[in-house]
C-alpha positions as CSV (number, residue, x, y, z in Angstrom):
1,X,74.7,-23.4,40.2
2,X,73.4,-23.9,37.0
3,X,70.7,-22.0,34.9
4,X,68.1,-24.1,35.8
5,X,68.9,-24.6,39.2
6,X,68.7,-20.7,39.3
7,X,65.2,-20.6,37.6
8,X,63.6,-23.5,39.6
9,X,64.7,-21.4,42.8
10,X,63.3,-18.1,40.8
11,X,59.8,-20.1,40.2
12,X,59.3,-21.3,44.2
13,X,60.0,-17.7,45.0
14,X,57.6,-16.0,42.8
15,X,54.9,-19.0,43.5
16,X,53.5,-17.2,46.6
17,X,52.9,-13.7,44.3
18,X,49.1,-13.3,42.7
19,X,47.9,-15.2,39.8
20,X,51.7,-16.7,39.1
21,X,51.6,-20.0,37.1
22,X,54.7,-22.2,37.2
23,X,56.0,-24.1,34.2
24,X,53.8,-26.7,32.9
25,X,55.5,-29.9,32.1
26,X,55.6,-30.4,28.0
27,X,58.1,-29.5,25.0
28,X,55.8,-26.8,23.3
29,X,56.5,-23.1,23.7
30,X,55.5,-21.9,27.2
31,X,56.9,-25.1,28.5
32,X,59.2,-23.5,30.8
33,X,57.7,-20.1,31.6
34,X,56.4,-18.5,34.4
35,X,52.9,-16.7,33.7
36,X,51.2,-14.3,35.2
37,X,47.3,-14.3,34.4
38,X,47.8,-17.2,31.5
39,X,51.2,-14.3,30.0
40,X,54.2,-15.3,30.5
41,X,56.8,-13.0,32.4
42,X,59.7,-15.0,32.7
43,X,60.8,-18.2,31.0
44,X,64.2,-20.3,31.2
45,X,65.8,-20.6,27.0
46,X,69.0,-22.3,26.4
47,X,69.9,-21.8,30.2
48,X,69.4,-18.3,30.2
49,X,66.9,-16.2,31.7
50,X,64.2,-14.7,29.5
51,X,62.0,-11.6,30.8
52,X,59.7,-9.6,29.3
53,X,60.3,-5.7,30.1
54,X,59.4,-2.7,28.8
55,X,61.3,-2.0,25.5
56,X,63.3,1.2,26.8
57,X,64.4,-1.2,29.8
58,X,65.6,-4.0,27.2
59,X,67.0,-1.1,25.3
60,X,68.9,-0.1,28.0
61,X,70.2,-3.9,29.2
62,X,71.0,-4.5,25.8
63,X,73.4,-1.4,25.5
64,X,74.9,-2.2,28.9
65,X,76.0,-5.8,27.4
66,X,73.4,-7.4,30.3
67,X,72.3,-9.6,27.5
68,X,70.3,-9.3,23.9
69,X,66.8,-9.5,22.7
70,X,65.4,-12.9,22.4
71,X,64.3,-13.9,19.0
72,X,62.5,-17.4,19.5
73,X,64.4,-19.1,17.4
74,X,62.6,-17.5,14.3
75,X,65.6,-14.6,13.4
76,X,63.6,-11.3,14.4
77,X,64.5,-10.1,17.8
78,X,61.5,-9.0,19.9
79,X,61.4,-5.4,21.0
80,X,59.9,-6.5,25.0
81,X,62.0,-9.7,25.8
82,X,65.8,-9.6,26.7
83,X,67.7,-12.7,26.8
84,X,69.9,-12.7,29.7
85,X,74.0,-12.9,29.0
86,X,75.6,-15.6,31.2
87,X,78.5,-13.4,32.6
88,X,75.5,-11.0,33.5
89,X,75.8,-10.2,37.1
90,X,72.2,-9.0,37.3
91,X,69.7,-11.0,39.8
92,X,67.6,-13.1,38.2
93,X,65.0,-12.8,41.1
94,X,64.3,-9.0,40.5
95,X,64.4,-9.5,36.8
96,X,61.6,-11.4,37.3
97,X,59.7,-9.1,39.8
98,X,60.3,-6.5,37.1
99,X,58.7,-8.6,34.4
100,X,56.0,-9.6,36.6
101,X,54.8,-5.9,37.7
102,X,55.8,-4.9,33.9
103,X,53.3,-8.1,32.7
104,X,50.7,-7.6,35.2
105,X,50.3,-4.0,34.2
């Protein structure tokens, strides 16, 4: 299965969950995130899973080689987003229920 196979399985799951947003159709920024109250929590990049987490938990995926932070294509890696690695063996599904409680606050 590939990643977007992974993340469209990801979205229906976390649909049912309060104020969740699915990806809106487009090519602008966003495009392919999930949101939670209009912030996005979880979006598909290249593939790959991108979640937001708290930067000690990034931090700590990061030094585990679970994947690095995501950088948006602009060179300057953001402290609260990991990018996941594609050998990862993490699930993407509690990655994203991570994000989402982390997001939701």
């Amino acid at each position: 299965m590939d990643g977007a196979d992974r993340f469209e399985e990801l979205v229906a799951a976390l649909l049912p969950e309060p104020g969740v947003e699915p990806p809106n159709a487009g090519r602008s920024f966003g495009a392919s995130a999930i949101k939670v109250d209009r912030k996005i929590f979880a979006m598909l990049a290249d593939g790959r899973l991108v979640v937001k987490l708290p930067k000690s938990r990034v931090d700590e995926l990061v030094a585990a080689a679970h994947g690095n932070r995501f950088d948006a294509n602009k060179g300057k890696p953001m402290k609260e987003w990991l990018r996941l690695a594609p050998e990862s063996s993490l699930d993407w599904l509690e990655l994203a229920r991570e994000a989402y409680a982390f997001v939701r606050g």
